[in-house]
NUVO-209171 format. One record per residue (C-alpha): z, x, y; residue in one letter. Coordinates in steps of 0.001 Angstrom, whole numbers, padded with zeros to 6 digits, always signed. Each point is the difference from the previous one (the first is absolute). Example, Ala and Ser with C-alpha at 12.3 -4.5 7.8 and 13.67 -1.06 7.14 Angstrom:
# NUVO-209171
+007800+012300-004500A
-000660+001370+003440S
This chain:
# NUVO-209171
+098984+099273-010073X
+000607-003595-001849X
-000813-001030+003579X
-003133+000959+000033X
-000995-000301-003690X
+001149-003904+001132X
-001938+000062+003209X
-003352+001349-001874X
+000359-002660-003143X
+000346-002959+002776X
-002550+001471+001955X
-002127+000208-003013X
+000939-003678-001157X
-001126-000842+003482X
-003219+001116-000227X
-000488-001141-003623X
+000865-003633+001441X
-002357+000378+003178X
-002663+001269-002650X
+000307-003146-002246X
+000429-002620+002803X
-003075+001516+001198X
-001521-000091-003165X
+000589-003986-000190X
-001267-000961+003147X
-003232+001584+000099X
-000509-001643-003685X
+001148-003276+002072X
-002224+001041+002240X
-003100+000725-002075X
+000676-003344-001912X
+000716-001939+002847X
-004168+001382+001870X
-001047-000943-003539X
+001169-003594+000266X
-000795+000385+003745X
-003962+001041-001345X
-000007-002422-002536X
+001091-003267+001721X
-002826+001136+002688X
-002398-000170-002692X
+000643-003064-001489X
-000227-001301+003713X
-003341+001522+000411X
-001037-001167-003176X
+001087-003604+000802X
-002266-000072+003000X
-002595+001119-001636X
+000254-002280-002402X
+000850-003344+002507X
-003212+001527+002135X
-002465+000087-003029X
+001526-003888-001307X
-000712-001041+003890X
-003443+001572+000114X
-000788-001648-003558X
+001187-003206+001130X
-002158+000242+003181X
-003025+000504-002277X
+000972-002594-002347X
+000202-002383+003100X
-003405+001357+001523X
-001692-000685-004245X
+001650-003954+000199X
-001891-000196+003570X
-003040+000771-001036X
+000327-001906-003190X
+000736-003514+001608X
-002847+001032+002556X
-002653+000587-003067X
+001933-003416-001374X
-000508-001714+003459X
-003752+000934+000134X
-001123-000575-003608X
+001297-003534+000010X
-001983-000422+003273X
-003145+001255-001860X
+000851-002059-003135X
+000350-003298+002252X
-003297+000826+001798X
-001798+000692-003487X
+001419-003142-001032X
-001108-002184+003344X
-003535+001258-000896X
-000004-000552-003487X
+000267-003376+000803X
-002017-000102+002583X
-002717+001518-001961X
+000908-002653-002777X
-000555-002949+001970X
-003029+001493+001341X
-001180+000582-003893X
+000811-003505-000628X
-002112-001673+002639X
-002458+002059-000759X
-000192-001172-003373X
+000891-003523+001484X
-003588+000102+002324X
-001507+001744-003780X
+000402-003424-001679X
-000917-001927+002997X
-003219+002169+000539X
-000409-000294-003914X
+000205-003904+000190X
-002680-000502+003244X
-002215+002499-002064X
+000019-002421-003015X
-000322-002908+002131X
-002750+001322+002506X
-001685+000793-003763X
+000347-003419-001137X
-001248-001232+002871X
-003078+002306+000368X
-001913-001629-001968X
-000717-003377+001662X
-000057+002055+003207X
-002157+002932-000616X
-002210-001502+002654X
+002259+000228+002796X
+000427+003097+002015X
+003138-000230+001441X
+001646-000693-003707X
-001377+003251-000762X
+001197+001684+002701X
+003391-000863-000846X
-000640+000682-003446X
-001280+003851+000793X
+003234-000010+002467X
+002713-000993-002488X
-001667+002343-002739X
-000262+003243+002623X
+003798-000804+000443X
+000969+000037-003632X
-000157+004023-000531X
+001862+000188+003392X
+002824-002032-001258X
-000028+001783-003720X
+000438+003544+002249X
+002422-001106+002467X
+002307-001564-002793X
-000722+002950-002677X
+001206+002583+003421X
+003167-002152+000656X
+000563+000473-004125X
-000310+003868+000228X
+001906+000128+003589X
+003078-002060-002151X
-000263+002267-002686X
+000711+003300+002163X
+002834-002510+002646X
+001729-000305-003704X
-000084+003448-001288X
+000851+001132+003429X
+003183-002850-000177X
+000894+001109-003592X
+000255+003923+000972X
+002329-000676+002717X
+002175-002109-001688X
+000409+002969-002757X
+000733+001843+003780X
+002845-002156+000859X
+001373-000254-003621X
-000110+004066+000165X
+001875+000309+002906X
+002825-002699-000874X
+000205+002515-002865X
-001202-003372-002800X
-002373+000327-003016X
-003277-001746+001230X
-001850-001950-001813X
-003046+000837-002129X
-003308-000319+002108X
-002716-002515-000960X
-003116+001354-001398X
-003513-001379-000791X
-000081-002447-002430X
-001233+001435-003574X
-000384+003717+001486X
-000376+002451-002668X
+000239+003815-001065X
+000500+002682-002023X
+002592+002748-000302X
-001878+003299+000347X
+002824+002743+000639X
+003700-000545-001380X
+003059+002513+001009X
+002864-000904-002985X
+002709+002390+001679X
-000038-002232+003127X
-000857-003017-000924X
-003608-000530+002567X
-002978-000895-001550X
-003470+000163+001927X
-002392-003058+000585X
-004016-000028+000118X
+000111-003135+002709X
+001164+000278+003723X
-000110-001545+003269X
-003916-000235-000291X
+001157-002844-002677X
+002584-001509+001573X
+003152+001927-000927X
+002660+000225+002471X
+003704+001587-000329X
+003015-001243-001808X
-002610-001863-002267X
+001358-000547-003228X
-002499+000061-003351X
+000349-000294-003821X
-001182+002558-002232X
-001581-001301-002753X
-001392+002047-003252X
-002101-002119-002554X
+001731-003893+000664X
+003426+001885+000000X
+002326+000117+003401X
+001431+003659+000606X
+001616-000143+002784X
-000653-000223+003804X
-000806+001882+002600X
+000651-000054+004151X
-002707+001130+002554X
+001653+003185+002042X
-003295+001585+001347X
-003713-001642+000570X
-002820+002031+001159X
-003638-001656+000017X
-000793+000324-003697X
+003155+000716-001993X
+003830-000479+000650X
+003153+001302-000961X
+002707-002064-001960X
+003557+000509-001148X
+000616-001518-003738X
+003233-001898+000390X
+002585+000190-002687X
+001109-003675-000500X
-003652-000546-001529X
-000646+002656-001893X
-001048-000850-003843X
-001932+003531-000760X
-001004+003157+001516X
-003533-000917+002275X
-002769+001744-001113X
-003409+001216+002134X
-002281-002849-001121X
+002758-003079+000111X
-001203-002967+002367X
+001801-001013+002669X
-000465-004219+000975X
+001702-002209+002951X
């Protein structure tokens, strides 16, 4: 009987152990697919993220291409703008060159008429240098405008080039004693709006001082110009007082 009663409590013990060893090994094995699941997704997750830093790179690369290409092409249409500026310069100057020249056999065909009213061929070339005047005047006052537009064209491509090698360009030239008034002001962001516009000669990046009764306010940079009125920023550096509706603006 103390046999069995022996037999039964190992057999007992037995399965007890075989119960627990099982026990630990499937929570081995549980942990163990958890690391197993875990370590996969950190893998996964490190493509992903090595195939979205590639693909970023690749458009990075594909942004600098087209960048130096835009570079590469506006310098090429600065250069050009440039070759005919010049061109269009010397062409103004000999204009005004055969001007005084025309000007000077005018005067002395003049001083000369006189004594020679009686000849025909004197008055010939009289009539001939006199019909030639106006066409000189024109032709020079067309090279003036054609310079005018060669420069503006020049000056808005160098602001181009600046742009793109990410510097501050310079303020633009405008017309020499342009004026105007303020006739819209926004406080909260700082934009005022201008009664004068490309009709009058205003042209981006312009810079202009507001002025209210003799007394300097601040200043203000062109950011918009339609035909008649234009758009400008009030920049901080200058300011003196709020701008009203009403203040003058001078170059």
């Amino acid at each position: 009987m103390l046999i069995r009663i022996c037999l039964i409590l190992a057999i007992v013990a037995g399965l007890a152990a075989g119960i627990i060893a099982h026990l630990q090994v499937e929570k081995k094995i549980v942990t163990v697919r958890d690391d197993r699941d875990l370590k996969l997704k950190e893998r996964d997750e490190a493509r992903k993220e090595r195939d979205d830093t590639k693909m970023e790179l690749d458009n990075t690369k594909k942004e600098l291409d087209t960048t130096k290409t835009e570079l590469t092409t506006t310098k090429g249409q600065l250069e050009d703008a440039n070759k005919r500026a010049a061109e269009a310069d010397t062409r103004e100057k000999k204009a005004v060159a055969d001007l005084a020249t025309a000007n000077r056999d005018k005067k002395s065909l003049q001083d000369e008429l006189t004594p020679w009213r009686g000849l025909g061929k004197t008055l010939d070339v009289v009539k001939k240098t006199l019909a030639d005047h106006p066409r000189v005047v024109d032709e020079r006052n067309a090279l003036v405008a054609e310079n005018k537009i060669l420069q503006r064209r020049v000056d808005k491509l160098s602001q181009e080039v600046a742009e793109l090698r990410g510097e501050d360009p310079p303020p633009v030239p405008l017309p020499q004693g342009l004026k105007g008034k303020i006739v819209q002001v926004d406080p909260k962001y700082d934009f005022v709006v201008l009664d004068i516009g490309g009709n009058q000669g205003v042209l981006e990046r312009g810079e202009m001082l507001i002025n209210r009764r003799g007394r300097l306010i601040g200043k203000v940079r062109i950011t918009s110009v339609m035909p008649d009125k234009s758009i400008a920023n009030v920049l901080k550096p200058w300011k003196q007082d709020e701008p009203f509706e009403g203040d003058e603006v001078l170059y």
